[in-house]
C-alpha positions in Angstrom: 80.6 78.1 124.3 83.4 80.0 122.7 82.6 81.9 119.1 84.7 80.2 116.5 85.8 82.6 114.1 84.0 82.8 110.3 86.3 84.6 107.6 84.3 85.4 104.7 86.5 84.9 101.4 85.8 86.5 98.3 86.0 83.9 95.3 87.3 85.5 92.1 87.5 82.1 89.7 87.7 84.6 86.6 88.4 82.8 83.6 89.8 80.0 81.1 91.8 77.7 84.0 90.9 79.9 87.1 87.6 78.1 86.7 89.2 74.6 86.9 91.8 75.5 89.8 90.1 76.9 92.2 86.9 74.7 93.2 89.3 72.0 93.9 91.0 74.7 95.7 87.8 75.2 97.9 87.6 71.6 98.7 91.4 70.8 99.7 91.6 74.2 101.8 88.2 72.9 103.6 90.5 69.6 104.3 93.1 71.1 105.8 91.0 73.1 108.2 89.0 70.0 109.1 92.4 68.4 109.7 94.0 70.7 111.9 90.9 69.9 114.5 88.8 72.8 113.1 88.3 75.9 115.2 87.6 78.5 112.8 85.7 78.4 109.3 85.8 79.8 105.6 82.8 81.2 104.2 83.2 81.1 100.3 81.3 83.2 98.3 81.8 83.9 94.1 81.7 86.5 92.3 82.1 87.5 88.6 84.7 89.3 86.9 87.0 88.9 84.2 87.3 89.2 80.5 84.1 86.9 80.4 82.1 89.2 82.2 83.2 92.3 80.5 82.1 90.6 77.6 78.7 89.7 79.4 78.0 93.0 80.8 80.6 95.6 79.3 82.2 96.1 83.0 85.3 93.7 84.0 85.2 94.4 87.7 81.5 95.0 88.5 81.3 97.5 91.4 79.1 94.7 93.5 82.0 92.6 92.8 84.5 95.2 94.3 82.2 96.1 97.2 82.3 92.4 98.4 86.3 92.4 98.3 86.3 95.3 100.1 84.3 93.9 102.6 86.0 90.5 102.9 88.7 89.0 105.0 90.9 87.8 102.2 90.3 87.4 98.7 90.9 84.1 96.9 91.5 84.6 92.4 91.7 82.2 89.9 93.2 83.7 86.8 91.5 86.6 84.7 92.1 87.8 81.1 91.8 86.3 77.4 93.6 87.3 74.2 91.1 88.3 72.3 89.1 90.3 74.6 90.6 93.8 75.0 89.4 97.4 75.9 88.8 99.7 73.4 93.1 101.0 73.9 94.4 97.1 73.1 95.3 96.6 76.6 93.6 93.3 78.1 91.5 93.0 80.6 92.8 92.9 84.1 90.7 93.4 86.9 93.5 91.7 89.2 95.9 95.1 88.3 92.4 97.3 89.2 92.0 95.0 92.6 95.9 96.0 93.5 94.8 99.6 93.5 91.9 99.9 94.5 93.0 97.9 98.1 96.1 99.7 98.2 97.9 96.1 97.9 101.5 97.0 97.8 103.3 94.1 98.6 103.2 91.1 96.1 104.7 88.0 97.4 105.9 85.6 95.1 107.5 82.7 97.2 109.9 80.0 95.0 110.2 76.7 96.0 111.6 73.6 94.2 108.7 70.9 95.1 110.3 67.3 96.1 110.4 65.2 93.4 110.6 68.1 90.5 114.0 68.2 89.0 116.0 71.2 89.1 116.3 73.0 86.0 119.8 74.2 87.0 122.7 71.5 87.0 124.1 72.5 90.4 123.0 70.5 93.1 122.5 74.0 95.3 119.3 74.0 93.1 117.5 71.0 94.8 116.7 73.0 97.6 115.9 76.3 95.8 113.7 78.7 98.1 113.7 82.4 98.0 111.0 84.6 97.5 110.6 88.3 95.7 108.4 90.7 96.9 107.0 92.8 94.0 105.5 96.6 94.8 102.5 96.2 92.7 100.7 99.5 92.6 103.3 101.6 91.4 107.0 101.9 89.3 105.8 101.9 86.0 102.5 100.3 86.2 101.0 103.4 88.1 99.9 105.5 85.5 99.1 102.2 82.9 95.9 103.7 81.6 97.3 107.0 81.0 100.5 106.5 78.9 100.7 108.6 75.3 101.0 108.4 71.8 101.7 111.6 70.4 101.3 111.5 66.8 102.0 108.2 66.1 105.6 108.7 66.5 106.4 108.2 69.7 104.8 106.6 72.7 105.3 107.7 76.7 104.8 105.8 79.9 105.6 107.4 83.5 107.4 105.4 86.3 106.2 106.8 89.6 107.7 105.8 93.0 106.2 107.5 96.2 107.3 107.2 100.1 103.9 107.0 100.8 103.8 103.4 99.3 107.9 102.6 99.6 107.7 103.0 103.2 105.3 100.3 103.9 106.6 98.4 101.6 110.0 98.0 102.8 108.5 98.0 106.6 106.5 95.1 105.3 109.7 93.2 103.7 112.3 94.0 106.7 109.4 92.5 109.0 108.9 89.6 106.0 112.7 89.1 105.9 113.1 88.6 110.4 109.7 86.4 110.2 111.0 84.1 107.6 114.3 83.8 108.9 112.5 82.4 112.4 111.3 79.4 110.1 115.2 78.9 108.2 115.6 81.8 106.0 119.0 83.9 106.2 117.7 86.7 107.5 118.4 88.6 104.2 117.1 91.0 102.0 118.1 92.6 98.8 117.1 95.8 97.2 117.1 95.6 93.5 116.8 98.6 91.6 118.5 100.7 88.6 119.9 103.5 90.8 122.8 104.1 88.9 120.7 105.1 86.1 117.3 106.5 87.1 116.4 109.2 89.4 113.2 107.3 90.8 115.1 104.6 91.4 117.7 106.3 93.1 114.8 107.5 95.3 113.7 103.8 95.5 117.2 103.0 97.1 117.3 105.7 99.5 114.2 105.1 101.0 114.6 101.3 101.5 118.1 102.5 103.4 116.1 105.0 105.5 113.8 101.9 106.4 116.6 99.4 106.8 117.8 101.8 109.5 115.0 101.2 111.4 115.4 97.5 111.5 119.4 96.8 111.7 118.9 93.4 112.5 118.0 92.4 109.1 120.8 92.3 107.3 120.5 94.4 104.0 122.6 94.7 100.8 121.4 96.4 97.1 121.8 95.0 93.8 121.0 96.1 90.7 118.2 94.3 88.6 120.1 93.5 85.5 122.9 91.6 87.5 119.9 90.0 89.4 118.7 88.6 86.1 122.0 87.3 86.0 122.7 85.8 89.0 119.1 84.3 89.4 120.1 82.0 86.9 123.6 81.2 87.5 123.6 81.3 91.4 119.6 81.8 92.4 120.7 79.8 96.0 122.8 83.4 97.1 119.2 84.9 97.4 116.9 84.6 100.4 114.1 88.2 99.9 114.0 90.6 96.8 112.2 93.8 97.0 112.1 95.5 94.4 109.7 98.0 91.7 106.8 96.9 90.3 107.9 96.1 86.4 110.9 94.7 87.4 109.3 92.4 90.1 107.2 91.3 87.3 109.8 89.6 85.3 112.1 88.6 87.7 109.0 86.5 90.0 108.5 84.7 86.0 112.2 83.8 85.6 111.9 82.4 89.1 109.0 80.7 88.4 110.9 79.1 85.6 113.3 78.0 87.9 111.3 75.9 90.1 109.1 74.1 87.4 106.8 76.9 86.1 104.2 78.9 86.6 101.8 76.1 87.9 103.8 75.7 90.8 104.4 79.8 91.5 101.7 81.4 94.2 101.2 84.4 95.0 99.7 87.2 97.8 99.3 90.7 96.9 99.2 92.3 100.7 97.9 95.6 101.5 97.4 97.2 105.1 93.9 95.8 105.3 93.1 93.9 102.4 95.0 91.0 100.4 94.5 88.8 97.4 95.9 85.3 96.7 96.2 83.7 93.5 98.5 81.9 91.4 100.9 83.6 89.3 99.9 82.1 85.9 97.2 83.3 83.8 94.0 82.1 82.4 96.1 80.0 80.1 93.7 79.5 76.5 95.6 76.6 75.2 94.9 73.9 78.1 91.8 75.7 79.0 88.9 73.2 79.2 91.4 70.1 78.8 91.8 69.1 82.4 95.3 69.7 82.1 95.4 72.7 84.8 98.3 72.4 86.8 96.2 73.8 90.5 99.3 73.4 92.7 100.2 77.2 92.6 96.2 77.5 93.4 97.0 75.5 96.2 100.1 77.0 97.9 98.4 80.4 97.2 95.2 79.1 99.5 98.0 77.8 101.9 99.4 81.7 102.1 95.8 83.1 102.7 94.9 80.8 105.8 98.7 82.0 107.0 98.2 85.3 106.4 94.5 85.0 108.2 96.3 83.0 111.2 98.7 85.9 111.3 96.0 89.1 111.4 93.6 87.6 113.7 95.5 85.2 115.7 94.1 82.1 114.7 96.6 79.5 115.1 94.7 76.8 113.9 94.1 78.5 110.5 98.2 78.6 110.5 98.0 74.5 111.5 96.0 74.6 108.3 98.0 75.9 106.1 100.9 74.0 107.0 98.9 70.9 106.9 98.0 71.7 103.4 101.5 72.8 102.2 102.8 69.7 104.0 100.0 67.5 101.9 101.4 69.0 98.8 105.1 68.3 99.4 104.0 64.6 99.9 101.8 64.5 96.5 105.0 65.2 94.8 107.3 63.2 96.7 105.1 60.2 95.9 105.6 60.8 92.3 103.0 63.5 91.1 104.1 65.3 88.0 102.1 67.7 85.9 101.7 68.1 82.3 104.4 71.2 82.4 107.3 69.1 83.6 106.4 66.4 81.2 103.9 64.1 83.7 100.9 62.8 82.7 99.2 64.4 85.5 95.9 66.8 85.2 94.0 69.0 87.8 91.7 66.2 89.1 94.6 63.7 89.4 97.1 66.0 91.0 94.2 67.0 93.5 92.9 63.7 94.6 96.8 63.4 95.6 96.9 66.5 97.4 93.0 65.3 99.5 94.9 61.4 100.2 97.6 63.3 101.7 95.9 65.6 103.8 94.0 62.4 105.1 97.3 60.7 105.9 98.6 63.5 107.2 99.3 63.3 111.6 98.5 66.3 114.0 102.1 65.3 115.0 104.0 66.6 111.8 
């Protein structure tokens, strides 16, 4: 009999609303695979980190914790961090940065959709069908040295912005090849470069790199923009965009302002990709004021779990984990078109209820579609 392929998935619920999102995550992913006919498995296994387990044991990251991601096919995160709980510096915790890093996870793609049913926060009726995506660097720009900026006698303060080829280049090899994929399921074939090069030399550098790439690839068709006329545009015409690269900071905000545009951050996922490791997770964060209240919204959780069975389909030619994952982003688009509406867009509509949806419509959902 043929082996069917076992991916062992690191689980990372981490804290306040990552512990409500992601076991019905668990449950609606396994749906999906048993609705695509099967033929390969997910092997979920947790582990602790987080603000609540550097308050447990002193460490945020625990170094079995990191060993098991390192060893795992794809690593599934909840949300990590809480106000109150800070290192020694002020900083909060943020295993999810030291996860980037330590994988070498350059790539962070933040997809935006408008959902059916969720009504556009832009007038224009361009916005219904809103769908671009950024992709953030995420272990660089000005996050690279984050635990060694300065304070020199309290009176001023210093952080470094760092941009190497060794990470550009994959980075824009990963978004050109990003950019051709996406374009073979209805994107434009597009991607912008959004930088600051008129003003800083790293970014400058930035630019000329992502040229030298583009070169490489001629078929995508390329332009450069820079990221305070991207702010604009992304909220006056948002529809002109189809892939953003850009710097780590900058990514940052701009993936939140898109977020904003489709709904919020409940319906934002997310995949930090690296050349042998990746992490999925929604974008929003442990969230203390709904924490406990059932009021989660766990469709980014979702769509996030939808990019990791893609991404596994893609790396170890599996395509019934890809069948999966558009069954399950397929099941999602239905909940909301049958009038699903979380607590963020003014529903009345909490994790359980929005989940429930999501199961009924995997189970009503044909091998045909």
């Amino acid at each position: 009999m043929p082996v069917i392929p076992s991916f062992d998935i690191a689980v990372l619920p981490g804290d306040g609303i990552g512990t409500e999102v992601i076991p019905p995550c668990l449950v609606v992913l396994q749906a999906a695979i048993e609705k695509a006919g099967g033929g390969f498995d997910l092997r979920f296994i947790e582990h602790a980190a987080g603000a609540g387990e550097y308050q447990r044991s002193g460490v945020a990251l625990p170094k079995d914790t990191m060993d098991a991601c390192r060893r795992a096919d794809a690593i599934l995160l909840g949300a990590m961090g809480w106000p109150e709980v800070r290192y020694p510096d002020g900083t909060e915790i943020a295993p999810q940065l030291d996860l980037r890093t330590e994988l070498g996870l350059f790539a962070g793609v933040r997809p935006a959709r408008l959902l059916p049913g969720i009504s556009p926060v832009l007038a224009d009726p361009r916005a219904a069908a809103l769908d671009f995506v950024i992709i953030r660097e995420s272990i660089e720009g000005l996050f690279a040295l984050r635990d060694e900026g300065v304070v020199v006698d309290d009176a001023e303060a210093r952080d470094t912005m760092v941009i190497t080829r060794q990470v550009c280049e994959p980075l824009f090899d990963f978004s050109l090849d990003y950019t051709r994929s996406r374009a073979r399921r209805g994107g434009r074939n597009q991607l912008t470069c959004v930088d600051k090069a008129n003003v800083f030399a790293s970014m400058a550098f930035f630019r000329k790199i992502f040229d030298e790439r583009h070169a490489r690839k001629p078929d995508v068709h390329a332009n450069h923009a820079y990221v305070d006329a991207t702010a604009l545009n992304l909220v006056r015409r948002p529809w002109d965009f189809d892939v953003i690269v850009t710097e780590n900071m900058f990514g940052d905000i701009l993936s939140d302002l898109a977020a904003g545009l489709i709904g919020g951050m409940g319906f934002a996922p997310s995949a930090d990709i690296g050349t042998n490791h990746a992490v999925f997770q929604p974008c929003h964060g442990s969230a203390p004021d709904i924490a406990g209240k059932g009021m989660a919204n766990p469709t980014a959780t979702f769509l996030s779990g939808a990019m990791m069975l893609d991404w596994l389909g893609d790396r170890h030619d599996c395509a019934a984990a890809n069948r999966a994952a558009e069954i399950l982003r397929s099941a999602v688009d239905d909940a909301y078109r049958a009038g699903i509406r979380p607590f963020e867009v003014g529903g009345r509509h909490g994790t359980e209820a929005i989940a429930m949806a999501v199961g009924d419509a995997i189970g009503a959902t044909t091998m045909a579609r």
